[in-house]
Each structure stands twice: as structure tokens, then as C-alpha cells.
DRENLO-135760 format. One record per residue (C-alpha): residue in three letters; x, y, z. Coordinates in pm, whole numbers, padded with zeros to 5 digits, always signed. Each point is the difference from the previous one (the first is absolute). Example, Ala and Ser with C-alpha at 12.3 -4.5 7.8 and 13.67 -1.06 7.14 Angstrom:
ALA+01230-00450+00780SER+00137+00344-00066
//
This chain:
UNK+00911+01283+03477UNK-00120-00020-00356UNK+00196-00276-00208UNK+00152+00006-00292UNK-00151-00112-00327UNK+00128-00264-00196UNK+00028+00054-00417UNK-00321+00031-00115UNK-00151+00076+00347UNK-00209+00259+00136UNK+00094+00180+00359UNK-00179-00068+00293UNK-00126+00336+00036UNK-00136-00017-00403UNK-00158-00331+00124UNK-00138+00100+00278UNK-00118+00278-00150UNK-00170-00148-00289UNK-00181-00275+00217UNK-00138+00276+00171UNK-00126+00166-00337UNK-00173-00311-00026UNK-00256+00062+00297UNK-00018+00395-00095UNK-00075+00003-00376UNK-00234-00168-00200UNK+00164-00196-00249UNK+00036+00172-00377UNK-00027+00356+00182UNK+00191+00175-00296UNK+00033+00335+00312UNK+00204-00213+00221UNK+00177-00194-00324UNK+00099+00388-00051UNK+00118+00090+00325UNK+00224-00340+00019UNK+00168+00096-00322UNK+00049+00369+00076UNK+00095+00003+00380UNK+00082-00390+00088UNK-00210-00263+00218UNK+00190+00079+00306UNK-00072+00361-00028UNK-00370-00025-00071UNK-00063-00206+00307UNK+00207+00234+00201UNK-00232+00302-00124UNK-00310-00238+00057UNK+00116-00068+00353UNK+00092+00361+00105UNK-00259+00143-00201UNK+00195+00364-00006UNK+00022+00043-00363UNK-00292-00135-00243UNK+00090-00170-00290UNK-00185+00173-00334UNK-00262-00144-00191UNK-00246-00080+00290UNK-00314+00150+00192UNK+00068+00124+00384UNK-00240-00258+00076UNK+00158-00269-00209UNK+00338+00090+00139UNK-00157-00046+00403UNK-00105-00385-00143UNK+00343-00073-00165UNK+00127+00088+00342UNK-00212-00180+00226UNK+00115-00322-00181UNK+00349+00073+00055UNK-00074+00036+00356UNK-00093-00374-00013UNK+00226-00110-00223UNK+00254-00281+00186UNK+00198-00127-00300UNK+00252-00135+00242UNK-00304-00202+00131UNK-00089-00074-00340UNK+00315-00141-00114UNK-00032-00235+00269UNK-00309-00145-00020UNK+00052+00004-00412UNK+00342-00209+00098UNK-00255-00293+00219UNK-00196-00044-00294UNK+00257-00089-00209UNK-00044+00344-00224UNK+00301+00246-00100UNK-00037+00364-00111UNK+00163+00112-00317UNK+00097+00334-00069UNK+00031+00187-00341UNK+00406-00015-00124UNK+00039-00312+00195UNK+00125-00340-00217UNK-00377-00144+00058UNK-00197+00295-00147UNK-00126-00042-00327UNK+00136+00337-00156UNK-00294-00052-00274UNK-00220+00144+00274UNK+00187+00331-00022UNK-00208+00056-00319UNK-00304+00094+00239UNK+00190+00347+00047UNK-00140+00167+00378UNK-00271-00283-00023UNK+00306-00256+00084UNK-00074-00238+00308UNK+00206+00177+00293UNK+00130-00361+00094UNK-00132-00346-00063UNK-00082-00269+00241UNK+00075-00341-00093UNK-00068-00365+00097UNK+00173-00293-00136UNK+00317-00135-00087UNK+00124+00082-00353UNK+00093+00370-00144UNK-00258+00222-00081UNK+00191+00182-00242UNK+00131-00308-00218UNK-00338-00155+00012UNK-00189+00352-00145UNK+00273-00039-00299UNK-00206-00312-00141UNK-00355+00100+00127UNK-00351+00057-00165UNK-00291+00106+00194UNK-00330-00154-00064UNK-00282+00172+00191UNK-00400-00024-00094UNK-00355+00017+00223UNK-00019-00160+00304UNK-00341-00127-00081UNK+00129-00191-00315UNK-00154-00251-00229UNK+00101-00389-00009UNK+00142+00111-00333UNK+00184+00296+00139UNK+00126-00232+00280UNK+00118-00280-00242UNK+00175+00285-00177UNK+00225+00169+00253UNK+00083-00378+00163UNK+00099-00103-00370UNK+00213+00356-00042UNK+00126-00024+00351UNK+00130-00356-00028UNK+00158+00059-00373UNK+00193+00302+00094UNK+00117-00203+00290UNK+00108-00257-00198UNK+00168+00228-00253UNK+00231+00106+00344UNK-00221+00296+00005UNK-00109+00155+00344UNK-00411+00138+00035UNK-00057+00254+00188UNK-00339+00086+00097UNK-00245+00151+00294UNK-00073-00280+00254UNK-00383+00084-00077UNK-00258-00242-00075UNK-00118-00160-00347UNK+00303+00099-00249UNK+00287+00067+00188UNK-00073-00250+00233UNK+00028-00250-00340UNK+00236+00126-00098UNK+00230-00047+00289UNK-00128-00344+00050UNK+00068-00107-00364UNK+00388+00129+00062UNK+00009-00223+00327UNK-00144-00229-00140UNK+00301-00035-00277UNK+00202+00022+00258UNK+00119+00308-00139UNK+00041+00385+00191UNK-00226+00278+00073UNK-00046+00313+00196UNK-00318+00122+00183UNK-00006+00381+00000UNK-00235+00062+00311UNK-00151+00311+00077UNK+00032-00073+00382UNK+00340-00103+00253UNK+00114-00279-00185UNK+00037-00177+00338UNK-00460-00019-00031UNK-00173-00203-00187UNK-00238+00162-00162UNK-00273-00110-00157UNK-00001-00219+00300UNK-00147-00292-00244UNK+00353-00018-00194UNK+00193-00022+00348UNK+00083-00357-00142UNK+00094+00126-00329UNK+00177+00308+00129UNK+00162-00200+00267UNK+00137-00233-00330UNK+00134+00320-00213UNK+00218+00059+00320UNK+00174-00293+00006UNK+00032-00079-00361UNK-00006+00321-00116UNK+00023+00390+00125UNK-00302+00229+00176UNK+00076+00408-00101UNK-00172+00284+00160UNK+00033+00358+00078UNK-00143+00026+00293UNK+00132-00085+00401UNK-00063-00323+00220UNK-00354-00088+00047UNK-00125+00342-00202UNK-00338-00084-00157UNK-00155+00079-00356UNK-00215+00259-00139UNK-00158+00077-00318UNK+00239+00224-00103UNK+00293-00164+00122UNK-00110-00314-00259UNK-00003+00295-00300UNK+00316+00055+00094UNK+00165-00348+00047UNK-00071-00051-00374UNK+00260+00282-00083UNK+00257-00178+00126UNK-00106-00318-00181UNK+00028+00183-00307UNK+00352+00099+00045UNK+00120-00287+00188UNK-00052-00236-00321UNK+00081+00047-00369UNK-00338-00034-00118UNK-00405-00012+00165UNK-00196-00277-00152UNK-00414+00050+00085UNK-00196-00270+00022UNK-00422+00079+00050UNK-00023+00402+00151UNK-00293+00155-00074UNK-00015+00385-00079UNK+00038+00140+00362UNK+00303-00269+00110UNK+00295+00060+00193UNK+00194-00229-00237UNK-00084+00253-00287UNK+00249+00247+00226UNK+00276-00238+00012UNK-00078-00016-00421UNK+00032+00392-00030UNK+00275-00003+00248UNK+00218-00248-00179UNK-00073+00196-00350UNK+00072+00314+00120UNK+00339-00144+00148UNK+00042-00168-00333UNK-00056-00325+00148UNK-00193-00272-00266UNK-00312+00026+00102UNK-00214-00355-00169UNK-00352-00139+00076UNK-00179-00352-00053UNK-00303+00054-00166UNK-00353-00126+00123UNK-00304+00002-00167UNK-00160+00271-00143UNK-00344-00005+00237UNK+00218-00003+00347UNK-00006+00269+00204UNK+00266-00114+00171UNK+00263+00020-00289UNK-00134+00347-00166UNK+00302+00172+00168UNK+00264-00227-00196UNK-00213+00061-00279UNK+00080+00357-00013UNK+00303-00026+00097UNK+00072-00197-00370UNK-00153+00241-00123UNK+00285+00210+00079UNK+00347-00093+00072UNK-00046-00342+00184UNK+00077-00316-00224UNK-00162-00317+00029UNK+00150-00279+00135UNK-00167-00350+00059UNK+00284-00188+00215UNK+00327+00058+00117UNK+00210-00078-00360UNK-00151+00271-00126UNK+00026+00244+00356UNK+00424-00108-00038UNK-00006+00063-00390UNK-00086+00340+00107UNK+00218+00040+00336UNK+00274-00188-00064UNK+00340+00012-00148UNK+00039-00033-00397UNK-00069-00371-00106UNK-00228-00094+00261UNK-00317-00028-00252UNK-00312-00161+00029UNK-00110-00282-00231UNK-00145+00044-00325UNK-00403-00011+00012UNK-00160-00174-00257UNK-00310-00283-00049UNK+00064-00372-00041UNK+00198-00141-00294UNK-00257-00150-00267UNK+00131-00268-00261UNK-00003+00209-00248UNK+00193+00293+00145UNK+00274-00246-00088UNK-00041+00000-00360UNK+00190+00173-00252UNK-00085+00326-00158UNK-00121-00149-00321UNK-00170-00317+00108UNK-00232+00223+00235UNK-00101+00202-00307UNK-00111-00345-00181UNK-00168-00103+00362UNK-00180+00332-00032UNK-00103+00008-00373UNK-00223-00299+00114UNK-00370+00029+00062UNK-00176-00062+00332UNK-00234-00242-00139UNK+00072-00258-00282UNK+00237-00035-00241UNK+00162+00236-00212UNK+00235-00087-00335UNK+00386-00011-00018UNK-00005+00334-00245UNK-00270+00183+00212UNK+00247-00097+00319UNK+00256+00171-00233UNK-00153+00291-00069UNK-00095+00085+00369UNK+00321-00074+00098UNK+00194+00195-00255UNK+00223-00262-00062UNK+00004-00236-00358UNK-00200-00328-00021UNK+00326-00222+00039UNK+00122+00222+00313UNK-00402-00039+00142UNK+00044-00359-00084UNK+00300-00081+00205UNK-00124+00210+00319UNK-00288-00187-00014UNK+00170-00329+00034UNK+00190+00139+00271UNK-00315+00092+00175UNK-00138-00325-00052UNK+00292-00165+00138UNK-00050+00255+00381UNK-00387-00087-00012UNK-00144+00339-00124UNK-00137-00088-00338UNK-00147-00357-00172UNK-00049-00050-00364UNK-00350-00062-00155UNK+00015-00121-00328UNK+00149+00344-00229UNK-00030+00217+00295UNK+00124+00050+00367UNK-00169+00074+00282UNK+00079+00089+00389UNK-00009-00285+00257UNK-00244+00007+00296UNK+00267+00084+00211UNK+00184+00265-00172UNK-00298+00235-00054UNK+00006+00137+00365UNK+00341+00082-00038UNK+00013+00173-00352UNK-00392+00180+00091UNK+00051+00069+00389UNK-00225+00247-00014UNK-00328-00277-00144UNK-00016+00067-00364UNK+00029-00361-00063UNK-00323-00084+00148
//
């Protein structure tokens, strides 16, 4: 007897259904994201089961493969196991689903499995990705730990991959903060895969959420990693890349997020690495640099939330007044210089050079010798920073 659903709810035959979708297509197969929008989940698995009418846009062949997954699909089974693990499946229209994913059109996740406690879809309101190579620098480490743990501590949730190098510091540095993130894993999120983050991805479950598209104890390809990073890109407002080199599967979640109109930033590294010439070109196009999480909110957040000015340190005589800097100015490097040659550099008359020059005195910048004045020892590194003094 199939239940009734509660507001918000799918059926237990759309359930069903989709968890079975799960096993049969490959996740971002824009086909099947067809079929479930023209003819319904529950139908498409019916016509995959029976196999009496073939669906369009696929091969004979292809059709015979699509069908001999069906024939092993056992969502039922599924949903069980799923349940022992402590994982839930979420279905699109349901009050967990993060309608922002809708914006992948066909290429939409058929269902989402999820581990962990808190709601996926209020946490992805407040989220930035940061993604980057897994074989990352020290620097690019220090960077996504420092950007993971200052989002967090702006109440801002990273999302990432669960890979090695960046995301893996970047998760860390949001734990560490005590703050949230989400692990988008390109395996059952019940796995943990790479098995040398089981610690850390064991950690993300219980302080934070585990997403995936694909069933119980399903393992990862190559492709299936491509794809994860689409749904990174939607899932969060903006994609922030930290080290990818030219051929990088952060790089898709950048052109995914732009061409979603997600902010798409990068942290620069230097100019000689190989391992940042993919942000590189992506600033060279739409990306904007960012160098810590101030300036990722500035860009992501609501109106108001700006990042601190940037400027050098405060010298002495950044303090002064407009015309007592000109008099500072109008006098030499080296030696002394008199009161009416002071004036003339300055612009000013010989009384008004007089007076700024006993003001100066009086803050340590200038000494009198005899009928002219001179700069201290002290105050020639700050009017001639740049050595012409010496």
C-alpha cells in the first residue's frame, strides 16, 4: 500500500523510483534529466523495467545497458541499507532540496543522498565552494585552511570535494573553526573515499553534512568526479579556486559556476607555478581575485558585509597637515636649506614657512642650524622612503 505524502513530500512510488534512477543513470545524464521531466520518474523506470517501448534519444545498444541496470536495481534494498548508515535520500520538490540546483536544467541530480544532521537546503543558502589541485603547495594549503576557517567564522558553510590537498584544507580549516561544511563526494556517501580522509570524512559527518548522487557503497570514476563539480557549482553562491593548473577539474566547477552566474574568484600564486596557471587565466577573464575570506563575503554576501580597507602602515608624517608636509618636502635630503628657499619650494610665504617649521621642529622632523634648517636623522627615512636622502 503506497502511503501518503506529507506537505512537501514525495510519494513512495516517486521515491522509489528515483533511488532506482540512481543505480541506472550516470549522474548529469542530460537524456534521462529529459525523460524525468517529460514522462515522470515512475514512468521511466516502468519503461526501463518492461522494456516494451524505448525512450528517444538513445542507441539500441545503449537502451539494452540502461535496462540491464534496472534489472538490478533494488531501491527498496537501498533505502534500507542507506537508513543503517545513518544517510537519507532527498528528492527534488521536497522541503530539503536546494531548488538552486534546478538551475542545472536536464543535468539536475535525479535525487541526492545525504549524511548528517542539519538541512541541506538552509546550509547551501550561506555556502561558498573552495576547490583547487589535490597535489597543492604549502602555500596553496595555508590558503584554503585560512579561507575555509574565515568563512566559517563569518557563519558561512564550505563546500568542497573530499579530495586531497585543497579541498581537504579547506574542510579542515572550517572544522577546525568549528564552523560547517559539506563534502560533495563522487561516490555513496556512506564510503570513504579517498580512504586516507576516512578520519576527516568520518568528522564532516558528524559535524557537518556528506552529499552525493550516487547509491550505497557505489564507487568513483573519472567522469563521475567531472561531474560532482557541477553540482558544487550550483549548490553554493560562488566557486573560489585555489592552485589548478590548466587541465584541473576545479577549472570545471569555475566555468560551471560562471555559466550559472555563480561568482566565480581565485587566489593568486606566483607567476612561475604551474600549479596556479589555471587561476591565472581564469583572472584573466571573469574570475576576481580574492586573498581571504573578507574579501570572498564582500563579493558573496549581502550589502554591507565589506572587507577592510587595504593600505601600508601609517608613517608620522601621514599625520601632518596639508601645508606643513609641503614645508617638510621643500627641504633638501642633505644639509641645510634657508627659511626663503623652504618658502619658495613650498609655495607658501617666509612667515607661513617659518611657523611650519617650528611646528616640525617641535614633532622631531627638522633642527635648526644657525640661518637654516635641516632634516633630523630620523625623519629622512620617512620624508625620502624611497633613499634619496642617502
Amino acid at each position: 500500500m503506497t502511503s501518503v505524502p506529507g506537505p512537501g513530500s514525495a510519494s513512495e512510488e516517486e521515491r522509489l523510483a528515483r533511488v532506482a534512477l540512481t543505480r541506472i543513470l550516470e549522474p548529469g545524464d542530460v537524456t534521462g534529466g529529459r525523460w524525468l521531466r517529460e514522462t515522470g520518474a515512475v514512468e521511466v523506470v516502468r519503461r526501463l523495467t518492461e522494456g516494451d517501448e524505448r525512450l528517444a534519444g538513445v542507441t539500441p545498444g545503449r537502451w539494452e545497458g540502461l535496462r540491464a541496470r534496472a534489472e538490478r536495481a533494488r531501491p527498496e534494498l537501498d533505502l534500507a541499507v542507506a537508513r543503517d548508515a545513518g544517510v537519507r535520500f532527498v528528492c527534488p520538490g521536497e522541503a530539503e532540496w536546494p531548488v538552486q540546483l534546478d538551475d542545472l536544467g536536464d543535468a539536475r541530480p535525479v535525487g541526492l543522498w545525504v549524511r548528517g544532521q542539519p538541512s541541506l537546503r538552509m546550509w547551501a543558502l550561506r555556502s561558498v565552494a573552495v576547490v583547487g589541485s589535490r597535489a597543492c603547495t604549502e602555500y596553496g594549503a595555508h590558503m584554503a585552511a585560512g579561507l575555509g576557517a574565515g568563512l566559517a567564522e563569518r557563519g558561512w558553510v564550505v563546500v568542497s570535494g573530499g579530495a586531497y590537498g585543497i579541498d581537504g584544507a579547506a574542510h579542515r580549516g572550517a572544522l577546525g573553526a568549528g564552523g560547517a561544511t559539506v563534502a560533495v563526494l563522487a561516490c555513496g556517501v556512506d564510503r570513504a573515499y579517498p580512504r586516507g580522509h576516512a578520519e576527516l570524512i568520518r568528522r564532516i559527518a558528524e559535524q557537518g553534512l556528506l552529499v552525493g548522487e550516487l547509491p550505497p557503497g557505489d564507487h568513483p570514476t573519472p567522469s563521475r568526479f567531472i561531474l560532482r563539480n557541477r553540482v558544487i557549482a550550483a549548490l553554493t553562491r560562488g566557486s573560489v579556486v585555489v592552485e589548478a593548473a590548466y587541465r584541473s577539474g576545479a577549472l570545471v566547477t569555475a566555468r560551471g559556476a560562471q555559466e550559472l552566474g555563480r561568482f566565480t574568484m581565485g587566489v593568486p600564486g606566483p607567476a612561475t607555478s604551474g600549479l596556479s596557471a589555471g587561476v591565472h587565466e581564469l583572472l584573466r577573464g571573469e574570475g576576481v581575485l580574492v586573498t581571504d575570506a573578507a574579501e570572498v563575503v564582500e563579493l558573496v554576501g549581502d550589502m554591507g558585509e565589506v572587507a577592510p580597507e587595504r593600505r601600508g602602515p601609517v608613517v608620522p608624517r601621514d599625520l601632518l597637515a596639508p601645508d606643513a608636509a609641503r614645508v617638510l618636502a621643500a627641504l633638501p635630503g642633505r644639509g641645510s636649506a634657508p627659511v626663503r628657499e623652504i618658502a619658495l619650494g613650498a609655495g607658501t610665504t617666509v612667515d607661513g614657512a617659518v611657523g611650519r617649521l617650528y611646528e616640525l621642529r617641535s614633532l622631531g622632523f627638522v633642527e635648526r642650524h644657525g640661518d637654516g634648517w635641516q632634516l633630523t636623522r630620523q625623519a629622512i627615512v620617512s620624508v625620502f622612503p624611497e633613499g634619496r636622502g642617502s
